[in-house]
N, C-alpha and C positions, 0 to 999 in steps of 0.2 A: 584599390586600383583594379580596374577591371582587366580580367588576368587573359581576356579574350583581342584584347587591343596589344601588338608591342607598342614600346615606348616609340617604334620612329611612326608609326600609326599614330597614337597621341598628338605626339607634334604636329605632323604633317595636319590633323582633324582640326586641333587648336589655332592653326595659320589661318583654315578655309574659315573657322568660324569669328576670326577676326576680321579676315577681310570681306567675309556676308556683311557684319554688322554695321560698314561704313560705304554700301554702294547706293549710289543714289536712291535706287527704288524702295531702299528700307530708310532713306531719313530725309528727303525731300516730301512725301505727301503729305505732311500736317501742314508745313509751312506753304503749299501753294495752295491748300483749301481758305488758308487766310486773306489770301488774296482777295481784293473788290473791282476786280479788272476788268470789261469783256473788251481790250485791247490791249498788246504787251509787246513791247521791243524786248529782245532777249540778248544779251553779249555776254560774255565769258573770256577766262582763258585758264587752262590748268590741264593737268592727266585725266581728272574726274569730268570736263567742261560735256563733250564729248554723252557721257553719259546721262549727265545732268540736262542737257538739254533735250536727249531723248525721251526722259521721264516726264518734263516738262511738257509734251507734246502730247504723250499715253493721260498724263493727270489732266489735261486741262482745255480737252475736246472741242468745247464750245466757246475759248478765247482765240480772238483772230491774232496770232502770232504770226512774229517777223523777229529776225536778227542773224547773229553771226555770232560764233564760239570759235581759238584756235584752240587747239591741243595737238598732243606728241604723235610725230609717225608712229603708226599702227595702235593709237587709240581710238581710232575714229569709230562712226556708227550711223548707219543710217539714218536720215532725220528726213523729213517733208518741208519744214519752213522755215527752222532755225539753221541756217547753214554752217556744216562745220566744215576746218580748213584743218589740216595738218601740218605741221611746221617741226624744227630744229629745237631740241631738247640733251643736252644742258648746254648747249650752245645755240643761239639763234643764227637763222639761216634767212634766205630771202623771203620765203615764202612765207616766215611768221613777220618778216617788217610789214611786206604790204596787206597782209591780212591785220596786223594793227592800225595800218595806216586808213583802212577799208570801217576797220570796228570807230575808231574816232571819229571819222567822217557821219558815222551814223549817229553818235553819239551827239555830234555836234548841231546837228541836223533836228533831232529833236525838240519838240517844243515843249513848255512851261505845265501844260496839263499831259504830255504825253508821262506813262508810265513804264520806267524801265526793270525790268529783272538782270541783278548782276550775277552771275556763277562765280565763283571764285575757287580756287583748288591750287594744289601743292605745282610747284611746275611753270606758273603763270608769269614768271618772272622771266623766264629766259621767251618764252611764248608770244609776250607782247613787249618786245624791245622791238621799240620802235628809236632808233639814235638820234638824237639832237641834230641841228643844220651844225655841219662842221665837222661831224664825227661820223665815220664812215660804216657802213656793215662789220669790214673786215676789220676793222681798228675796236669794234666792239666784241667782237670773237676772240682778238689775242687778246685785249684784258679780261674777258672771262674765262678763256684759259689758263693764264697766268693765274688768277684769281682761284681756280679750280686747284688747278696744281699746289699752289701754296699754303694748300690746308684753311682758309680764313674761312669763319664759321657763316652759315646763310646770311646772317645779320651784317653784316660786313660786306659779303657780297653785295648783298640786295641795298645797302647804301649808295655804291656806288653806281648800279643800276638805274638808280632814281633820278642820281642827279644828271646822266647820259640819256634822259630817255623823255619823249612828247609824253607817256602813257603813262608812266608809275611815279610811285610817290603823290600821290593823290592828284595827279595831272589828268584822270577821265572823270574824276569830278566836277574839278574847276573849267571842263571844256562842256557840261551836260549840265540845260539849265530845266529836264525833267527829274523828276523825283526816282528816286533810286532806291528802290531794296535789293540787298546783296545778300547770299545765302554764300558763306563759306566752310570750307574743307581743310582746316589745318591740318600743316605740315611743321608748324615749327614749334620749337618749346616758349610757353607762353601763352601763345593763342591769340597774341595781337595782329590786328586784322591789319596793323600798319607796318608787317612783317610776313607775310599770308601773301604771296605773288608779288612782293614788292609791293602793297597794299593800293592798286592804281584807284581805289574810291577813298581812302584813309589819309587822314592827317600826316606827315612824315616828320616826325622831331629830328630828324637828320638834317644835316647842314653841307656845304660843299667842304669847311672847315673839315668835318669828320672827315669825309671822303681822301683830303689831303691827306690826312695824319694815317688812315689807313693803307693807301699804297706808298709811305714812307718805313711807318711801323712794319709792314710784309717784304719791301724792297724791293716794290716790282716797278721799275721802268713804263711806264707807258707810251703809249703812242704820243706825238706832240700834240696833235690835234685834242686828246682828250688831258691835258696837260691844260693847255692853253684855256679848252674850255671851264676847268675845274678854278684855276689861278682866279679867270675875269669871275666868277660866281664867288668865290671866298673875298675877291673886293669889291663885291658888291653890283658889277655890273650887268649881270644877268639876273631875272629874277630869281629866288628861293623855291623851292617847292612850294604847296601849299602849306600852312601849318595848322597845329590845334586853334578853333575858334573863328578860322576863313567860314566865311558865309557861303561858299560852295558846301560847304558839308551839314545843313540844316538841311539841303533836300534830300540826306542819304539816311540811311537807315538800313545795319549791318547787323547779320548776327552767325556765328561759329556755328555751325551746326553737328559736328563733329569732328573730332580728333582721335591724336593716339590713344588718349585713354576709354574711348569709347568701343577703339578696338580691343583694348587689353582685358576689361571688361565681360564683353563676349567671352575671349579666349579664353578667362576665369571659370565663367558659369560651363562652357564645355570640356574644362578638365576637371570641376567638380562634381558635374554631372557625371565621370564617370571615375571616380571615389576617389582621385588624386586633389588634394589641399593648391588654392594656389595664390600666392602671394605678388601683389603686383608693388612692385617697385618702382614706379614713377615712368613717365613716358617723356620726361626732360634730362635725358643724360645726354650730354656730347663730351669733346674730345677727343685725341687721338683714338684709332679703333683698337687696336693691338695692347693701347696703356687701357684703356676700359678693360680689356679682355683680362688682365690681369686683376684687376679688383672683384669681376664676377667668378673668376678660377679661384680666388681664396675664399672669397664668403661659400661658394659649391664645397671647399673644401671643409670647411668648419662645420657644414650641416653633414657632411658626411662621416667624418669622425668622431663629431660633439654632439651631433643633433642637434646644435645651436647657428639661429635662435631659431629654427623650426628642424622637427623632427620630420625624416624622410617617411615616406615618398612628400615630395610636395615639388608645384613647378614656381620658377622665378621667372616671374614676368615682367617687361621693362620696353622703354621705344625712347625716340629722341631722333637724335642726328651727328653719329659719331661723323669722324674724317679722318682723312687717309692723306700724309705731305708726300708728294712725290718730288724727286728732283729730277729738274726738268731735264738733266743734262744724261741722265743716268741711261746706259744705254739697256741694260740687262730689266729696266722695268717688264711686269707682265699685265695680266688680263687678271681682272678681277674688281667688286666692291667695295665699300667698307663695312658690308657685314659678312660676304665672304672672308674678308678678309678681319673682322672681328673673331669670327668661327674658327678659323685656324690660328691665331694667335691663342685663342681658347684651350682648345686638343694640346697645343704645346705646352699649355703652363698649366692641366694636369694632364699631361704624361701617363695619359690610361686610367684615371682613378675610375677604379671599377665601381656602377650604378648610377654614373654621370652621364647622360644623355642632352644634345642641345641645337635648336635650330634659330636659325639666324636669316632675317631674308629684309627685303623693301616692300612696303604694303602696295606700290604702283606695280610690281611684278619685275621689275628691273634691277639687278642690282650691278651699281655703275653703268659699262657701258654692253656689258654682256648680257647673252639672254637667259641668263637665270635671274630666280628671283631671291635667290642665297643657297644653302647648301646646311647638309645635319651631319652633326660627328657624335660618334659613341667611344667607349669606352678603347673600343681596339680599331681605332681608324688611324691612329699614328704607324700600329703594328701591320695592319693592312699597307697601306702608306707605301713601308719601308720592305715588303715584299711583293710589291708592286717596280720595287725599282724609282719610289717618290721622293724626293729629298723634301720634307716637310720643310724645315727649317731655312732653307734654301728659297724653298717657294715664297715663303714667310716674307722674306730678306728683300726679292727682287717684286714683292707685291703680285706674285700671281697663283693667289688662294684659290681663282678659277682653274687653272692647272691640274690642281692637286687637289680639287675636289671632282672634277671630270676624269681624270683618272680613277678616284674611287667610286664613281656612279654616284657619287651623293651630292650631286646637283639638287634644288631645288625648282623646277622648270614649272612656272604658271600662266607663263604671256603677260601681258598687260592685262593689270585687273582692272583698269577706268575707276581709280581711285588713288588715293595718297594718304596717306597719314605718318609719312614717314617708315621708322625700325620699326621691326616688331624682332624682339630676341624672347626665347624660350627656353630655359636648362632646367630639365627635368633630373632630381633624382629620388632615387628608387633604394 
């Protein structure tokens, strides 16, 4: 271990060179030199859209570009001819309907030999909700709040997104009769592109059926209008999404271009690089944030008493997409993530174990709805904490790890990085 780095140096080095290894400019250029274009519609929608189109614009000089990308307030970027729009993130706002409504219209527009470039990235789902005739902006807000609130993992969300929306669920394929290659930016565990923004170029195996048994199975009430919409598509009266094998999806042509694990990777080679071992754990863990915390507190624990099954120093690396149930009723909720608030469930369940250091954060630079991008706890941040005047445990309880990590100064503050790949979690020990 290089004795000239502390361990919150490590981390913090370890974060930037995950989130180096997944921004446009380092994994978009092979794929647009393949290109046979000197004409290109460009659309989008994601955290990364934003970014990716600006790359787009530097790579590829001498093509006459045209389009339109949405991405999240304060992702944006200056561009020349790809027009980017800002919009409502994790909740859609007005500005991202008719900027979908604007992207389809172009899509639609398009002819048979025109060639399109799709972006796709983490985010894209609430980005381009565009709501069905019937179903209102604001009737699609409280069920992704509700939706939000109730802990249901992306995949759940983003089913019912598809069947509420002109644009997902493979509905900007089936409205686009040019040829389509998609360059995506997972965010989810798996990597399917028909889970990836609510996949609006992708096949959707999802049914209105699921949709039903989802806000039954959660127990969230919806609007009637999106009731009434769901019932006529489960008997059939509405069409289906697209499905696997629609002849819309012969002129597309998709490919993942990175994910979590290509950040965790990086993060690997620059804590090896400088003489700490590092072990990556998978980039598909979810679940409650606070029950996770406790599975990676006991394996920290066994490597620090047992050295099993790796002897320290070595870092534990992992991403995915924990969640956080709020009750909506709860008046004492706070401020804070689900890796903030993974982090302090962390520090809780080991209680100081001394040469356990760990950072927690969102690869888009956000975590939840606050502006940090996560926060690092060490061995004595409970003890800090608690002569501070912080009721850790407390914070824990009412969900506001942000709190009680601003109190300690050990925020994680990066802005938006115009990127996604979901967690990145770090626990170093030493």
């Amino acid at each position: 271990m290089n004795p000239s780095q502390t361990p919150r140096e490590l981390l913090i080095g370890g974060f930037h060179a995950a989130i180096a290894a997944v921004q446009a400019d380092a994994l978009l250029p092979p794929y647009l030199a393949a290109l046979n274009t000197d004409r290109l519609l460009v659309v989008g929608a994601g955290k990364a859209a934003a970014a990716m189109a600006a790359c787009v614009e530097a790579r590829l000089p001498q093509t006459e570009l045209a389009g339109l990308v949405i991405t999240r307030h304060g992702h944006g970027l200056p561009t020349r001819y790809i027009e980017v729009v800002e919009a409502g993130h994790p909740l859609p706002d007005a500005a991202g309907q008719a900027a979908a409504l604007r992207l389809l219209d172009r899509l639609r527009q398009a002819e048979p030999d025109d060639q399109v470039l799709a972006l796709i990235s983490g985010g894209g789902s609430s980005l381009l909700s565009l709501p069905v005739a019937g179903v209102s902006l604001a009737e699609l807000q409280s069920l992704s709040h509700a939706l939000l609130l109730s802990g249901a993992p992306i995949a759940e969300i983003n089913t019912l997104r598809k069947h509420l929306s002109q644009t997902l669920g493979g509905r900007l394929a089936a409205a686009c009769r040019a040829q389509v290659s998609g360059l995506l930016i997972s965010d989810v565990a798996g990597d399917d592109p028909a889970v990836i923004a609510s996949g609006p170029f992708a096949p959707d195996p999802s049914s209105y059926a699921d949709a039903l048994a989802i806000l039954a199975r959660r127990e969230i009430t919806a609007p009637a209008s999106v009731q009434r919409h769901l019932l006529a598509g489960g008997a059939g009266e509405i069409a289906e999404t697209p499905k696997p094998g629609a002849a819309c999806f012969q002129r597309v042509e998709q490919q993942v271009i990175a994910n979590g694990r290509t950040a965790l990777r990086a993060a690997a080679g620059y804590f090896e690089s400088r003489g700490v071992p590092a072990v990556i754990l998978g980039d598909t863990h979810t679940g409650e944030a606070r029950e996770v915390a406790q599975v990676f507190a006991a394996l920290a624990r066994e490597i620090h008493r047992h050295g099993n099954p790796w002897p320290a120093p070595v870092v534990l690396l992992s991403g995915g997409e924990t969640s956080v149930t709020i009750n909506e009723s709860a008046s004492d909720a706070g401020r804070g993530g689900r890796n903030s608030e993974f982090l302090l469930a962390l520090a809780l369940a080991l209680n100081g174990l001394p040469g356990v250091y760990a950072l927690a954060a969102d690869t888009d630079g956000i975590d939840g709805n606050q502006d940090n991008a996560g926060a690092i706890i060490a061995p004595d941040s409970l003890t800090r904490a608690a002569a501070l005047g912080l009721d850790a445990p407390r914070h824990l309880r009412q969900h506001d790890a942000w709190g009680c990590f601003a109190g300690l100064d050990d925020l994680l503050l990066t802005g938006p990085t115009r990127t996604n790949v979901n967690d990145f979690r770090a626990i170093l020990i030493v």
